[in-house]
C-alpha positions in Angstrom: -7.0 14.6 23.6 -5.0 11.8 21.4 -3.1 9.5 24.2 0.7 8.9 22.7 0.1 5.2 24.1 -1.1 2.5 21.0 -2.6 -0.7 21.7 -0.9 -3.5 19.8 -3.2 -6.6 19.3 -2.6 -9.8 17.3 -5.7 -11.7 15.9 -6.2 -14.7 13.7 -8.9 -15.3 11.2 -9.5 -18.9 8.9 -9.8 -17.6 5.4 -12.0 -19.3 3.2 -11.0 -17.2 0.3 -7.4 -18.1 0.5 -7.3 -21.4 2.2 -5.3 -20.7 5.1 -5.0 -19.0 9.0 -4.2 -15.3 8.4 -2.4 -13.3 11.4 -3.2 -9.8 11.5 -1.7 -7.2 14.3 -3.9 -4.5 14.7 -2.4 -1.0 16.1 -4.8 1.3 17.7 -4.3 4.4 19.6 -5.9 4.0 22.7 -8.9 6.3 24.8 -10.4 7.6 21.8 -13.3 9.9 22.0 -16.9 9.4 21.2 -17.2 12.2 18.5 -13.1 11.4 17.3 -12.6 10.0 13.9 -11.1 6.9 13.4 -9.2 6.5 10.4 -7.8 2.8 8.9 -5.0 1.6 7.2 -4.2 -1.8 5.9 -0.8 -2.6 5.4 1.0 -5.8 2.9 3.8 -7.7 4.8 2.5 -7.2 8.4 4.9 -9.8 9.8 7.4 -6.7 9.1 5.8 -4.4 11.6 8.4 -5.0 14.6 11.3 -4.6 11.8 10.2 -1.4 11.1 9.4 -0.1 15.0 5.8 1.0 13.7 4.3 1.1 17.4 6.8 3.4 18.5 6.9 5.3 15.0 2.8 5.4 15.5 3.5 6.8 19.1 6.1 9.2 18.3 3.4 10.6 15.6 0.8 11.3 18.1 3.2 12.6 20.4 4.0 14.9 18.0 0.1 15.8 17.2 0.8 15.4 13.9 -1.5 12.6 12.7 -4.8 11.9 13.3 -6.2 8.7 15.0 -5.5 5.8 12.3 -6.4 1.9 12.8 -3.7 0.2 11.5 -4.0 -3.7 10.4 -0.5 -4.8 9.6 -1.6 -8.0 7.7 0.7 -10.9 7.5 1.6 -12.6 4.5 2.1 -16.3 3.7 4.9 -18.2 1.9 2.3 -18.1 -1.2 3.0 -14.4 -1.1 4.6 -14.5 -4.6 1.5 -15.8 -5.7 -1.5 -13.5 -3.4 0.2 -10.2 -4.1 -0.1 -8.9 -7.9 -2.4 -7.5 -10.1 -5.5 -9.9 -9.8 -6.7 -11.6 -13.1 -3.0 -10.8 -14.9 -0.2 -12.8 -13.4 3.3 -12.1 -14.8 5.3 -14.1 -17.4 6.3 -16.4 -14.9 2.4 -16.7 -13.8 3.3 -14.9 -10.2 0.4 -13.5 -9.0 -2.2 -16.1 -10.0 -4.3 -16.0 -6.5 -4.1 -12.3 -6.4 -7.7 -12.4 -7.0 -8.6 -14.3 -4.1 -6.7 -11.9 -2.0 -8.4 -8.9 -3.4 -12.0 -11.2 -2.0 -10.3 -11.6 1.0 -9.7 -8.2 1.8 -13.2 -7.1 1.2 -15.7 -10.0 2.3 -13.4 -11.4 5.0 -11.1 -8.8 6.8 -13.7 -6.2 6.6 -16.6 -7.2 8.1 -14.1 -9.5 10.7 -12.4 -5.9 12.1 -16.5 -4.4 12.2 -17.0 -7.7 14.6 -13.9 -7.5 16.7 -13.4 -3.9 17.4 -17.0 -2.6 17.1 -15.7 1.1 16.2 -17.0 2.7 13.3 -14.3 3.6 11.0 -15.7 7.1 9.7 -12.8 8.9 8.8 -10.3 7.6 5.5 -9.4 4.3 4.4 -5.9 3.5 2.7 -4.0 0.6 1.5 -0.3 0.5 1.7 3.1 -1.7 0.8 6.1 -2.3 0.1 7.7 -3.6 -3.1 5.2 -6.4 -4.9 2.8 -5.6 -1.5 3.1 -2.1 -2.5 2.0 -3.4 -6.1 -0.9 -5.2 -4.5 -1.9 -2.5 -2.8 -2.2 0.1 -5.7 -4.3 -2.4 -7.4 -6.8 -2.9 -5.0 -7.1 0.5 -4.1 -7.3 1.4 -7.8 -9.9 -1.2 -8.4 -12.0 -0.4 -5.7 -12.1 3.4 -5.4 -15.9 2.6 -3.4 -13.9 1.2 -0.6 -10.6 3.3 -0.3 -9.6 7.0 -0.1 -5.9 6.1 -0.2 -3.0 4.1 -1.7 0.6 4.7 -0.5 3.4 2.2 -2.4 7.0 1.7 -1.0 9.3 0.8 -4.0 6.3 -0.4 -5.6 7.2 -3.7 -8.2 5.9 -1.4 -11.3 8.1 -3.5 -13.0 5.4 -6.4 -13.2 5.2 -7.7 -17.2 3.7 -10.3 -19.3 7.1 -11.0 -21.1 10.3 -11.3 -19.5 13.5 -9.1 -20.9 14.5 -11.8 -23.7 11.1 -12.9 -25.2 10.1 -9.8 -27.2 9.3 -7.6 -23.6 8.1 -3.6 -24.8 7.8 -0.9 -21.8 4.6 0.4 -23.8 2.9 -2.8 -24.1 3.8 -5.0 -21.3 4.1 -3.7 -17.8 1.0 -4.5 -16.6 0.0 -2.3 -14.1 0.9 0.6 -16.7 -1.7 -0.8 -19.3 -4.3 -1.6 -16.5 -4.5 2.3 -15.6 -4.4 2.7 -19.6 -7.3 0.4 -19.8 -9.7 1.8 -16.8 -12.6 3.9 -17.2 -10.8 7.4 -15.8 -10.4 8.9 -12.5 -11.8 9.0 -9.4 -11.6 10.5 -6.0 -8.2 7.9 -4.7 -5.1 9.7 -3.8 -1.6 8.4 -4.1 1.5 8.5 -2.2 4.5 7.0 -4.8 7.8 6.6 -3.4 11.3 5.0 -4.8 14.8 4.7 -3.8 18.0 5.9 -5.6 19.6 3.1 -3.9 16.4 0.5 -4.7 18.7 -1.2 -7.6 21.3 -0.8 -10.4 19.3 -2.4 -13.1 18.6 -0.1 -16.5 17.3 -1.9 -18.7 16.6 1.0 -21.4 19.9 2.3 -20.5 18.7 6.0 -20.1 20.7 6.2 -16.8 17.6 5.8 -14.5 17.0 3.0 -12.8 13.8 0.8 -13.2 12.2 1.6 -10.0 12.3 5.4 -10.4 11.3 4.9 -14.3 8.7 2.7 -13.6 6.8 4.7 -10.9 7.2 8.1 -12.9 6.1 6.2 -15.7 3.1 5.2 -13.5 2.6 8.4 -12.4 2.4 9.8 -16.1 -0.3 7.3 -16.9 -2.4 8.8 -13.9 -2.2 12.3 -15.1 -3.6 11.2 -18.7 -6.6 9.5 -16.7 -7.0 13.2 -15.1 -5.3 12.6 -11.9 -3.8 16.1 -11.0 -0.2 16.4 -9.2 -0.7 17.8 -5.4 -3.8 17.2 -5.5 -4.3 13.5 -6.4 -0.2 12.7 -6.4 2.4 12.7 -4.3 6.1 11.3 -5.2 9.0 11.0 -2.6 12.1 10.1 -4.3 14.1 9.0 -0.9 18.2 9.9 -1.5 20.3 7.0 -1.0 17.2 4.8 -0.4 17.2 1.6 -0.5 15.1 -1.5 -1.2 14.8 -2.5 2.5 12.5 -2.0 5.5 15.6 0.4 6.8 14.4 3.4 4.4 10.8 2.0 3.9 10.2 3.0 7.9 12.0 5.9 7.4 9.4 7.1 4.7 6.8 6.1 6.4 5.8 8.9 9.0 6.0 10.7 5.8 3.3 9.5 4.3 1.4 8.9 7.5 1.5 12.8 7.7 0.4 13.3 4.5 -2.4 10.5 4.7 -3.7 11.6 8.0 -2.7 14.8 8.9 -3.9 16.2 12.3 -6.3 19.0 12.1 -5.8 21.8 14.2 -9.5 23.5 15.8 
């Protein structure tokens, strides 16, 4: 049986890829059996774990029995954070996003095989990637990208909004939201699942004046883009459109057992 108690380690590792110290906290639930599966999750903006209570929303979980066992690696970001998280190889008209690349390397020849070294536990059930706002962006990408690696993506408020042009310089919804004409571009679907959610309350700004805002357009606009690639709703697509949510760590954590139940559910013998 699933103990309710999670182990909460913090570990730093000197990336080469991105020049600097990265701090990770790893959650874990504890006493887990030899034929159990282990699931993992990496999560942007790990420095916002305590903010959001995740040990005790983790514990409350398996309390619960309603997720199964699940690795988490809350991975701290830097103060180059405007410039790791994005969609590698396209920065945004105000070239944000530039090292994005080096973070995706990071994520797969560093942090891998450093948790298969540190924790020796083979991690043999699902593998997701999830964030919030531009981490949330980051997130989709990789998983996107690299549907070998991950099972999962789940995005917070996701910064769909990411573009080539900026409002006043000639800026098209068709043509230059990025992560819109990435999924366009790509070779069609695969196995990945996704876990979309937005806020009422995330902003005010409308910039086509249709009386949604930006966030919710953008993500259903993402989410319309999947099902031409063949994604199917329920089965590949999930959207939570929070009432009253905001852009904030406040309704973030509240969404979040959400879509650890849905990512991980518990299955019952």
């Amino acid at each position: 049986m699933l103990t309710t108690e999670i182990n909460n380690s913090t570990y730093t590792l000197e990336s080469a890829c991105l020049n600097r110290t990265v701090t990770i906290d790893l959650f874990i639930p504890e006493l887990l059996q030899a034929d159990q599966k282990l699931n993992l999750l990496l999560l942007n903006d790990g420095q916002d774990a305590g903010a959001m209570e995740l040990q005790s929303l983790l514990n409350n979980l398996y309390a619960s029995k309603k997720m199964e066992a699940v690795l988490v690696v809350a991975i701290h970001a830097s103060a180059d954070r405007l410039q790791e998280y994005g969609v590698a190889g396209s920065p945004d008209y105000q070239q944000r996003g530039g090292r994005a690349a080096a973070y995706t390397q990071f994520i797969k020849e560093e942090l891998f095989p450093f948790l298969l070294q540190q924790l020796a536990l083979p991690v043999n059930g699902k593998t997701a990637f999830a964030g919030f706002s531009l981490g949330g962006l980051s997130a989709f990408d990789i998983a996107y990208n690299h549907p070998e690696v991950f099972d999962l993506a789940g995005v917070f408020s996701g910064a769909f909004w990411w573009r080539k042009k900026g409002l006043h310089e000639g800026y098209d919804d068709d043509q230059d939201r990025i992560v819109h004409q990435m999924i366009r571009k790509s070779k069609g679907k695969s196995g990945l699942k996704f876990w979309l959610m937005t806020g009422t309350a995330d902003e005010t700004a409308d910039r086509n004046n249709n009386y949604i805002i930006d966030s919710i357009d953008d993500t259903i606009d993402v989410i319309k883009e999947l099902l031409n690639k063949g994604f199917q709703r329920h089965t590949h697509l999930y959207y939570y459109e929070m009432v009253g949510g905001k852009h904030n760590i406040n309704s973030w954590a509240q969404a979040f057992p959400a879509f650890l139940i849905w990512a991980f559910p518990r299955v019952i013998p």
